[in-house]
Backbone bond lengths (Angstrom), bond angles and torsions (degrees), N, CA, C in turn:
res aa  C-N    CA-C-N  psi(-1)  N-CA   C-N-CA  omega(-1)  CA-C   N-CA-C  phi
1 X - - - 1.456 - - 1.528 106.69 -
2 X 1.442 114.45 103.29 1.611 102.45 -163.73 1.622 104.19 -126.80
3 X 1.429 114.73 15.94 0.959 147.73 179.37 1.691 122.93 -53.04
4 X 0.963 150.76 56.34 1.508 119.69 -174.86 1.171 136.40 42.84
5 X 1.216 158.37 154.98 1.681 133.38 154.47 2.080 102.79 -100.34
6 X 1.092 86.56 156.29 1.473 84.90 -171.95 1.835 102.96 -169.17
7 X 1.225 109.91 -166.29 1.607 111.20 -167.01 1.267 100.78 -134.52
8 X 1.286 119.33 134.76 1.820 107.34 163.12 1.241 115.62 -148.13
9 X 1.424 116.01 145.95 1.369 135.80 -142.08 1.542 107.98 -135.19
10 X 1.609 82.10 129.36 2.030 102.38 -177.30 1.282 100.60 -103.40
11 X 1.908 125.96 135.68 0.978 121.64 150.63 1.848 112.25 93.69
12 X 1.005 102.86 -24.14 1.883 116.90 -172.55 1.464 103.17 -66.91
13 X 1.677 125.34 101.24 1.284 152.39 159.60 1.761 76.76 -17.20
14 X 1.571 104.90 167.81 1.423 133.31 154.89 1.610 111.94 -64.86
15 X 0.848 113.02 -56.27 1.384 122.25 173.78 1.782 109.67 -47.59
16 X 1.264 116.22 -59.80 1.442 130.10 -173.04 1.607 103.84 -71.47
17 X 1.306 118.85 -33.70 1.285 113.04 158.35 1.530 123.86 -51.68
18 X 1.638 105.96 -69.75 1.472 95.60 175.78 1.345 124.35 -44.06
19 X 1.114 106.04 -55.07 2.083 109.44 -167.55 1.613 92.99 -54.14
20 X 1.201 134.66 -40.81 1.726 124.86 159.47 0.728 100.91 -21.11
21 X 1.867 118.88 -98.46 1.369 140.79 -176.28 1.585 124.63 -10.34
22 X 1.323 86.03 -66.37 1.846 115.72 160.35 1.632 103.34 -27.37
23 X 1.148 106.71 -85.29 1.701 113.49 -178.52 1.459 111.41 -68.52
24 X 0.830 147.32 -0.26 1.430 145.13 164.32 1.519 99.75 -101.64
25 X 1.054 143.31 -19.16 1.760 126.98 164.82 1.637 108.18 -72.77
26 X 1.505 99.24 -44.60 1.663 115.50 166.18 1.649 106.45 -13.90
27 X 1.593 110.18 -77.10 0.902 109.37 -153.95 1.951 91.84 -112.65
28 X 0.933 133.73 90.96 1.241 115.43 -141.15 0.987 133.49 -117.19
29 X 1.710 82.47 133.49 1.793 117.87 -143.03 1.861 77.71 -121.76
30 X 1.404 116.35 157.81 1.794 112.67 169.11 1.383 108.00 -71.77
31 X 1.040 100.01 171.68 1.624 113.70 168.08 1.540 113.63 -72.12
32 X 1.292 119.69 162.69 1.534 136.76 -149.74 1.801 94.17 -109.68
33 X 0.716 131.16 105.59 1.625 146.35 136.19 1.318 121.37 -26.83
34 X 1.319 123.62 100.76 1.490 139.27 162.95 1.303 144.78 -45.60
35 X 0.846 138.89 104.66 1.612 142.26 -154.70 1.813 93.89 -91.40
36 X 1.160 108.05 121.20 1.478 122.33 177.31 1.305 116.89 -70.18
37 X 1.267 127.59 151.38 1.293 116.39 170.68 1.812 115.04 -65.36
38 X 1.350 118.78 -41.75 1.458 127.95 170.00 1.541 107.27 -51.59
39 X 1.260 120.04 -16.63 1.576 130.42 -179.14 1.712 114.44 -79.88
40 X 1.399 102.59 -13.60 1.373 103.69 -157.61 1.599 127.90 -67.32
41 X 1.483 92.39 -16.62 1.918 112.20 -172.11 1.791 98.82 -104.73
42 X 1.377 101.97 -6.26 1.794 79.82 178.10 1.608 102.26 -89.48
43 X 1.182 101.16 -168.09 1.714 129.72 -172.41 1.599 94.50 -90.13
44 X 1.325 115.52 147.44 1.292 113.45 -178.02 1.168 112.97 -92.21
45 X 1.680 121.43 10.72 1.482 130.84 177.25 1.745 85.44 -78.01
46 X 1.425 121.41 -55.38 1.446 121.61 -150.04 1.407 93.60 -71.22
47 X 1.441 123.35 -64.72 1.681 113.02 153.48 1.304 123.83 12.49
48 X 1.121 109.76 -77.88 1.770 131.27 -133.78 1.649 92.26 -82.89
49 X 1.723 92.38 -51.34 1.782 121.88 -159.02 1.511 122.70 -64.26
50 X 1.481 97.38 -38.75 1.396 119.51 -139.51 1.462 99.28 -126.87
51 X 1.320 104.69 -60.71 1.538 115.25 -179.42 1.599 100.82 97.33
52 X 1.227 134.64 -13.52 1.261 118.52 152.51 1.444 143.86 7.65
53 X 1.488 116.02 134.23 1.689 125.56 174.57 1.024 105.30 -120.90
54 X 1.048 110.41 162.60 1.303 132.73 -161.62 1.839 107.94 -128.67
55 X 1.002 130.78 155.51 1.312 132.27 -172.29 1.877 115.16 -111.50
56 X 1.439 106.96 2.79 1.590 93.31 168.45 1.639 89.74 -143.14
57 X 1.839 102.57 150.77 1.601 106.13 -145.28 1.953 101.11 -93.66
58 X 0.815 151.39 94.25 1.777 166.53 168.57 2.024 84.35 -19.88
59 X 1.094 118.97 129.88 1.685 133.23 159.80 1.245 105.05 -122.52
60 X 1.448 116.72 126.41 1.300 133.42 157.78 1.733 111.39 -175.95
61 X 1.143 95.52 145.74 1.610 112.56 -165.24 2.075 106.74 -82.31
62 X 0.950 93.57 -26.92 2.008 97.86 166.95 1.433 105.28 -40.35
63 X 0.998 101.67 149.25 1.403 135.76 170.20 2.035 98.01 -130.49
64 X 1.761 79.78 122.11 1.414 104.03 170.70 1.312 122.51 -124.64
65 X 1.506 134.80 148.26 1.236 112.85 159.88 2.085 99.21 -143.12
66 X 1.351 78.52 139.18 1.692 104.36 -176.52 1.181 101.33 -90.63
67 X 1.731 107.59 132.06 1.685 117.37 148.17 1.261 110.55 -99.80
68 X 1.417 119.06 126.02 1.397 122.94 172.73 1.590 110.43 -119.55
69 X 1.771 100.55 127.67 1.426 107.80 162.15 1.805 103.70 65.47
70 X 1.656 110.55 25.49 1.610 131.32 175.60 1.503 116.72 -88.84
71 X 0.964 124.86 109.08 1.387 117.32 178.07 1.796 116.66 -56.75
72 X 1.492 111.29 138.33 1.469 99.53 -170.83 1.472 112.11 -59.93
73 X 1.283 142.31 -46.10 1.622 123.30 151.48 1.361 110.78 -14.71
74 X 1.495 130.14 -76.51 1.363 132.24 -158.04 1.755 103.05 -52.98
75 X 1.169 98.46 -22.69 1.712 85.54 -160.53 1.551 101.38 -102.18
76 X 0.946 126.59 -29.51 1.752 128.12 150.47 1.624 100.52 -52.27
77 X 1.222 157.42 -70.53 0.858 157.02 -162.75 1.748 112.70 -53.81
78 X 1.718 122.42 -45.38 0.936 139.96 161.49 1.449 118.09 -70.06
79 X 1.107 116.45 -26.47 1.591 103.65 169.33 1.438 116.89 -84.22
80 X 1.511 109.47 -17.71 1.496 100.17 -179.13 1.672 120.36 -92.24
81 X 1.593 106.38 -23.16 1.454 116.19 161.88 2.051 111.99 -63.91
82 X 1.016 96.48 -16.48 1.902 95.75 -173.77 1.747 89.47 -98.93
83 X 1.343 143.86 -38.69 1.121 124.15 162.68 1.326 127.32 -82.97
84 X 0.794 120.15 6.77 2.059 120.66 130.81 1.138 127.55 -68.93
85 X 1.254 125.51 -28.99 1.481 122.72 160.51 1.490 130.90 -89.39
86 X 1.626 102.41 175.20 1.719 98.71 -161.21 2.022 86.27 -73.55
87 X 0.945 157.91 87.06 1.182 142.35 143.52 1.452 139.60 -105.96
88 X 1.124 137.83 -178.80 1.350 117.55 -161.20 1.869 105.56 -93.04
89 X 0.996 103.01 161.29 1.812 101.27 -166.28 1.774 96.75 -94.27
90 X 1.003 119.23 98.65 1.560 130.03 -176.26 1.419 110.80 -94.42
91 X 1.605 123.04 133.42 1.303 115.76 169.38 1.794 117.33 -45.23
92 X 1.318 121.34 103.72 1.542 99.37 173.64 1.517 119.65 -89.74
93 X 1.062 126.62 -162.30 1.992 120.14 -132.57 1.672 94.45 169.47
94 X 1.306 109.32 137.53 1.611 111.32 164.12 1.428 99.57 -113.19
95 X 1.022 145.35 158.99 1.608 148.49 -166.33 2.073 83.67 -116.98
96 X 1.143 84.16 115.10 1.713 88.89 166.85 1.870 102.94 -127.40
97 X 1.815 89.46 168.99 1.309 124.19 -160.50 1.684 74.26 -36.57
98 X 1.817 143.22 -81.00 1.108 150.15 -139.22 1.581 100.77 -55.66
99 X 1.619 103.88 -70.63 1.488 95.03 -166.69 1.202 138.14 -65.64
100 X 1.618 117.85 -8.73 1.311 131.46 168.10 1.198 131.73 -51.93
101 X 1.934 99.29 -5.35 1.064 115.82 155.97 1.200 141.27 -112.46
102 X 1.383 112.55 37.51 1.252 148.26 -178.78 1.346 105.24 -84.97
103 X 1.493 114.44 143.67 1.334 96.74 146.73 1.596 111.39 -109.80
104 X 1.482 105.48 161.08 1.885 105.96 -156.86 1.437 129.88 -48.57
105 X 1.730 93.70 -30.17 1.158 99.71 -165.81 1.925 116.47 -76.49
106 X 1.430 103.62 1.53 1.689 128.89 -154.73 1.475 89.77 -98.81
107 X 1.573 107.07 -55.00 1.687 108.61 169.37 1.362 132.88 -76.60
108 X 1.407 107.13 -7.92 1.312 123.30 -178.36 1.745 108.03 -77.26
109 X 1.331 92.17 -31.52 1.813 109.86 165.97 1.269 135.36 -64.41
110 X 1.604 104.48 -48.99 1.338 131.27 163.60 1.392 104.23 -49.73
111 X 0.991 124.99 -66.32 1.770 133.62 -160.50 1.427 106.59 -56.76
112 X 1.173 98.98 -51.01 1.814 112.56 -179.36 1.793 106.72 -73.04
113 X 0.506 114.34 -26.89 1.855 115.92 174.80 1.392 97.69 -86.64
114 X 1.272 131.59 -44.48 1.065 131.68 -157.29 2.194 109.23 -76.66
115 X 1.875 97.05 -50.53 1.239 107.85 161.82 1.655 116.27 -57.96
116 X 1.192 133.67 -49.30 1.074 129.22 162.51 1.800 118.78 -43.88
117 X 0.982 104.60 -66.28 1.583 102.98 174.89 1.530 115.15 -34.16
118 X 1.170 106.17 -41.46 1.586 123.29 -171.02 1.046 118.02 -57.31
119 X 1.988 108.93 -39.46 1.382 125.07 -165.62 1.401 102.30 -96.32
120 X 1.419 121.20 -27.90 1.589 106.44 173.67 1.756 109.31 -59.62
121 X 1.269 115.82 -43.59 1.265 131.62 -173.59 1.771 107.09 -42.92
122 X 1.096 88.35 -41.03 1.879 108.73 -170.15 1.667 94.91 -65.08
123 X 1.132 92.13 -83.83 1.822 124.40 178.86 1.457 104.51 -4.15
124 X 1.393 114.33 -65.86 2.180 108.78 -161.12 1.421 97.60 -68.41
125 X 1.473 149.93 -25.28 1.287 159.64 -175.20 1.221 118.92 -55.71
126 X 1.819 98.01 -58.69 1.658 129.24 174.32 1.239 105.47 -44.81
127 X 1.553 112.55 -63.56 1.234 124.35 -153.33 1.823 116.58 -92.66
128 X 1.494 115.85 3.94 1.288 133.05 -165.09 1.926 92.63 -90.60
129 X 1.267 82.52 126.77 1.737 76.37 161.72 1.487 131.95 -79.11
130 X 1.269 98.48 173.50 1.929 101.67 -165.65 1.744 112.47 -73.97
131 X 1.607 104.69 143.50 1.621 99.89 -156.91 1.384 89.35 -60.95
132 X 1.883 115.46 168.12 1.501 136.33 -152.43 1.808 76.33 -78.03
133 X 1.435 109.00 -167.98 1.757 125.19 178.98 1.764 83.89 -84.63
C-alpha cells in the first residue's frame, strides 16, 4: 500500500460529503475521495491506484467509509472526531494488504453481513430481562 493515506466514501449525499470535508480541513487532514457507483465491481487496488470505471453501476443504500494506508492511531483518532459531529454513521473498514484486492462490491457484502452478525449478537442481551433478585 504505497499510496498516500486518505479516506473513501460509499454512498455519502453531496451534502454529507462536504460536512466530512468540513471536519477534516478542521483538523487538517484532506478531504475523503468518493467511490462511484460505476466503481463498485472493481478492486479497490484499481480504485485507489488507478482511479478507474467501471461499466455496470453497484446499488446499495450503505454508507461506508474507508481508511486507507491510516495508521491505527489515526483512525481511532478519526473515528472519534466524526462521532462528535452531526455526520452520517457509516460502516467503517481499514483497507488492508488482503482486501485491496477486493473488488468493493465483495467487501461491501462482507461488511454488511458481518455488521449484521454483530447486531444479532448484541440484540438477545438488549432485549433479555434483568436477572430475578
Amino acid at each position: 500500500m504505497d499510496k498516500k493515506p486518505g479516506l473513501l466514501v460509499w454512498n455519502f449525499t453531496l451534502e454529507e460529503k462536504g460536512k466530512l470535508d468540513a471536519v477534516l480541513k478542521q483538523i487538517g487532514a484532506p478531504g475523503a475521495s468518493s467511490i462511484d457507483g460505476d466503481q463498485g465491481y472493481l478492486t479497490l487496488k484499481e480504485i485507489i491506484h488507478t482511479g478507474a470505471h467501471g461499466s455496470d453501476p453497484l446499488e446499495s443504500d450503505e454508507k461506508v467509509l474507508l481508511f486507507y494506508n491510516i495508521p491505527q492511531k489515526g483512525v481511532f483518532l478519526l473515528m472519534n472526531v466524526f462521532k462528535k459531529e452531526d455526520l452520517p454513521r457509516p460502516i467503517y473498514a481499514v483497507v488492508t494488504e488482503h482486501s485491496i484486492q477486493w473488488p468493493f462490491a465483495e467487501l461491501l457484502d462482507h461488511l454488511v453481513r458481518e455488521r449484521d452478525n454483530a447486531e444479532k449478537r448484541v440484540s438477545p442481551t438488549e432485549t433479555s430481562p434483568p436477572p430475578g433478585p
